[in-house]
C-alpha positions as CSV (number, residue, x, y, z in Angstrom):
1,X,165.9,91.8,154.6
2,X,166.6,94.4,151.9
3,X,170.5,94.8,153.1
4,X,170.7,91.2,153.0
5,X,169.6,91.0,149.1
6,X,171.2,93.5,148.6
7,X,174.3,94.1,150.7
8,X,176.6,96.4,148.6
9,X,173.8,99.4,148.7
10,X,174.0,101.9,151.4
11,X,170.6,102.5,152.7
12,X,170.9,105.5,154.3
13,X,172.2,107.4,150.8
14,X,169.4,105.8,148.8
15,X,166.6,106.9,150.9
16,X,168.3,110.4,151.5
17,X,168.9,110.5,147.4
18,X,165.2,109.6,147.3
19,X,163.8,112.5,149.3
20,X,165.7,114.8,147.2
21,X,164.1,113.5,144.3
22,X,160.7,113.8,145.6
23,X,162.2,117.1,146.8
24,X,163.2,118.5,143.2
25,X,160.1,116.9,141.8
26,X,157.7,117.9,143.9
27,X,158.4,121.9,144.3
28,X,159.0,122.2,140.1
29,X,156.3,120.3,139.4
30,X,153.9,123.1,141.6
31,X,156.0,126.2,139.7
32,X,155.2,124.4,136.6
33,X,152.1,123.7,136.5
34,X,151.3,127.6,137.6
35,X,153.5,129.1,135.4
36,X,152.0,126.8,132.9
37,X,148.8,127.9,133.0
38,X,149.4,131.5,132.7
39,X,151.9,130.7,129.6
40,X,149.3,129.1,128.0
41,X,146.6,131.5,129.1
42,X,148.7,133.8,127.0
43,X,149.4,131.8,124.0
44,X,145.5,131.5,124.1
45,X,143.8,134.5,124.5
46,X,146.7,136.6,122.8
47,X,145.8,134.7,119.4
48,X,143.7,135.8,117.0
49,X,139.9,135.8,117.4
50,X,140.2,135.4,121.2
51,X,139.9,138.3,123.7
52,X,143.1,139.2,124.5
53,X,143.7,139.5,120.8
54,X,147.3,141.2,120.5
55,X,149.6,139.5,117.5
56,X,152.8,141.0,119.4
57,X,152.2,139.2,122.9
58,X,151.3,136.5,121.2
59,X,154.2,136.1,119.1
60,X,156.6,137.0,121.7
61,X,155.8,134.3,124.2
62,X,155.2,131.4,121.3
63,X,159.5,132.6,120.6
64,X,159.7,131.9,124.1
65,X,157.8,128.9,125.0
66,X,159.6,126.8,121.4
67,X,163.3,128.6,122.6
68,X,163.5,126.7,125.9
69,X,161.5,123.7,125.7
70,X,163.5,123.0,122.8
71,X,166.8,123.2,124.7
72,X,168.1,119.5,125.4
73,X,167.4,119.5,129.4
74,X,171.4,118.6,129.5
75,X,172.8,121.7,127.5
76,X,169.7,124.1,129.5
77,X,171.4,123.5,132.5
78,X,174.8,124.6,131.7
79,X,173.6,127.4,130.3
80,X,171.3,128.2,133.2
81,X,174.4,128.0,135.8
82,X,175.3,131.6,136.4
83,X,171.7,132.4,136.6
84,X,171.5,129.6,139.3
85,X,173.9,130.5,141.1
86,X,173.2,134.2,141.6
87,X,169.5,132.7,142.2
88,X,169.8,130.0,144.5
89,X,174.1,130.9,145.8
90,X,175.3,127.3,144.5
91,X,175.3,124.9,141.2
92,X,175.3,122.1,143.2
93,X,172.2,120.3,145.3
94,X,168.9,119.9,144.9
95,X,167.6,123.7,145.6
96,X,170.6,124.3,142.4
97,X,168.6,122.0,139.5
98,X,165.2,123.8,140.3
99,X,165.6,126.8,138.0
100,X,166.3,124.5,134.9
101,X,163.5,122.1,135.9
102,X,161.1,125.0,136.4
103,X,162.2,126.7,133.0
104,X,162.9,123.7,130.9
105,X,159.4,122.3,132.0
106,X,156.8,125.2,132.2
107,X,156.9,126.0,128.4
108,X,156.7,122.4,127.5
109,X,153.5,122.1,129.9
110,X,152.5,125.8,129.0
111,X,151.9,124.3,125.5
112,X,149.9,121.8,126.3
113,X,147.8,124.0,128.6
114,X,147.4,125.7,124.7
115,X,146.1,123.0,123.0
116,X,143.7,122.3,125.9
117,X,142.0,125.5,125.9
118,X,141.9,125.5,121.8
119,X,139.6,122.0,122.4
120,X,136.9,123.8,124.4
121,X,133.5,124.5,122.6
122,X,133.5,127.8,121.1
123,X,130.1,128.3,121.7
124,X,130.7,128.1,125.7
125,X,133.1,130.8,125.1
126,X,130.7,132.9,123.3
127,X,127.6,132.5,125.4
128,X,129.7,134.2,128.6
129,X,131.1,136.8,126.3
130,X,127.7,137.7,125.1
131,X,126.0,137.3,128.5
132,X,128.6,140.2,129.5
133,X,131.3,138.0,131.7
134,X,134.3,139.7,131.9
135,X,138.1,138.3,131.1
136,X,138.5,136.9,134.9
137,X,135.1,135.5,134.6
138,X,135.2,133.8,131.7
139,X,139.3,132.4,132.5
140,X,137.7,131.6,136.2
141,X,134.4,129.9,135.3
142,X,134.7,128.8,131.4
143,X,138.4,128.4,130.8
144,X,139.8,126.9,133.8
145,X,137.0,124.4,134.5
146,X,136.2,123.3,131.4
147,X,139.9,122.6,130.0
148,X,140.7,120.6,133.6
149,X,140.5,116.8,132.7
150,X,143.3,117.9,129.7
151,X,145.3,119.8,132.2
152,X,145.6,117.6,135.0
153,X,146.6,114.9,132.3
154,X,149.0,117.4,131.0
155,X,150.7,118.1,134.5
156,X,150.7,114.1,134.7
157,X,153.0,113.5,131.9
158,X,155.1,116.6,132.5
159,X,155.4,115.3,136.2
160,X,157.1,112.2,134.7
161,X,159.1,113.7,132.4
162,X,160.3,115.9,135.2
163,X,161.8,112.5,137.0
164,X,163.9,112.1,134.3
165,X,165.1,115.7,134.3
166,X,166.0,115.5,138.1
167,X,167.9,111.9,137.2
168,X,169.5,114.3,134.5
169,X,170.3,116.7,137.0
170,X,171.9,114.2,139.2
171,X,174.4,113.2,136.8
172,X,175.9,117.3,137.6
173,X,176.2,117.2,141.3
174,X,172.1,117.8,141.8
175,X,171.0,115.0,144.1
176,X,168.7,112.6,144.1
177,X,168.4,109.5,142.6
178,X,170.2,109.9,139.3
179,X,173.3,111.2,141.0
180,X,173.4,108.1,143.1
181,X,173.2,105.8,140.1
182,X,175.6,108.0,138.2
183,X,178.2,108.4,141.7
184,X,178.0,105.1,143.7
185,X,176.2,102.8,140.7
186,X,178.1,103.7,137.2
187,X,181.3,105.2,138.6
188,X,182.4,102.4,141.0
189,X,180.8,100.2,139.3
190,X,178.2,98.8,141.8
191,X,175.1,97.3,140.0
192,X,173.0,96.6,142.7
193,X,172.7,101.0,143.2
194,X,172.3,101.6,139.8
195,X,169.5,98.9,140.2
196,X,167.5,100.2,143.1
197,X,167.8,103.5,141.9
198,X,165.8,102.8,138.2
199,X,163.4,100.4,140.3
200,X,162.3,103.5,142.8
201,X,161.9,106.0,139.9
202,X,160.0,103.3,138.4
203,X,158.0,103.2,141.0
204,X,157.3,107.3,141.4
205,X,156.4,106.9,138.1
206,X,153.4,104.8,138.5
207,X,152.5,106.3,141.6
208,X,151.8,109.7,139.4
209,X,150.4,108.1,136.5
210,X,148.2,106.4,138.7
211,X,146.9,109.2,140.9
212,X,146.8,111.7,137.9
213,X,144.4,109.0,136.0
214,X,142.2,108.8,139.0
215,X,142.1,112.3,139.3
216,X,141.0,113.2,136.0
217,X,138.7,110.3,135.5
218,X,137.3,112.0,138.8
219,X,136.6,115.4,137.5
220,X,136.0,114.7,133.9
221,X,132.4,114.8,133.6
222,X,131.5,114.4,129.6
């Protein structure tokens, strides 16, 4: 049926380009929503007031966290290239545009881990502290649980903005979908690639936002 419709698309590169975007997406969305957490873990309890108090750490990774996820994804890649290749032995393939996703994405998502923590009651935070919980406790059993609904929402919208990186990524030899639309759609001019291509990202794109909207209507409790 669909090589009928559609007879000038190669089936066999699409769903191979496919898997590789799941690929990509899948493993940087894990890293990032892990390194995440512990970024903005920092940028929380570093600050002042909180119980990691310490104006140095704090500053340092706030330099961090704005440097690369105010990098165009594009121009991060580049730069990331030497690293990548000492990392992961190639520039090219999917395993070669994980570094960039993983680093351009974690800050961006570590920020928002930030801002979820700063929207917890104060007072929660204060009754542990005063009943004696210690740090792991209180990140464990207050933090953690309480910020959830925002950080699964978070991890949602970085998840899809991650799609577009890979799709990005594509366009330099990384796989996937985007370097079929860029390869067989754009450069030889064949539509009907460039077509299925934007209509399966599409689709992984309301696949996430779906399932991440389930989830935290699931676990949000208020």
């Amino acid at each position: 049926m669909l090589e009928q419709l559609l007879p000038e698309v190669k089936w066999e590169k699409v769903w191979e380009a496919t898997w590789e975007t799941i690929y990509m997406t899948s493993l940087s969305v894990v890293a990032t929503f892990f390194l995440g957490i512990i970024l903005g873990l920092l940028l929380f309890l570093t600050a002042k007031g909180n119980i990691w108090e310490n104006k140095f750490i704090n500053g340092l990774v706030a330099v961090i966290v704005n440097i690369f996820r105010s990098i165009p994804f594009i121009i991060l890649i580049i730069l990331l290239l030497p690293f990548t290749k000492v990392l992961v032995g190639t520039i090219l393939g999917a395993n070669a545009a994980l570094p960039a996703l993983i680093i351009g994405a974690a800050p961006f998502y570590g920020r928002m881990v930030e801002i979820a923590l700063r929207e917890i009651d104060k007072g929660v935070i204060e009754a542990a502290r005063s009943m004696g919980a210690k740090s792991g406790t209180i990140i464990w059993k207050v933090l953690l649980p309480e910020s959830m609904p925002a950080l699964v929402s978070g991890i949602t919208v970085t998840a899809i903005a991650l799609i577009g990186s890979t799709a990005m990524a594509g366009v330099i030899g990384a796989g996937g979908l985007g370097n079929l639309a860029f390869l067989e759609g754009f450069n030889r001019g064949n539509n009907q690639v460039t077509l299925v291509a934007t209509v399966i990202i599409l689709i992984f794109v309301f696949i996430i936002q779906i399932i991440g909207d389930i989830i935290t209507k699931t676990i949000d409790k208020r």
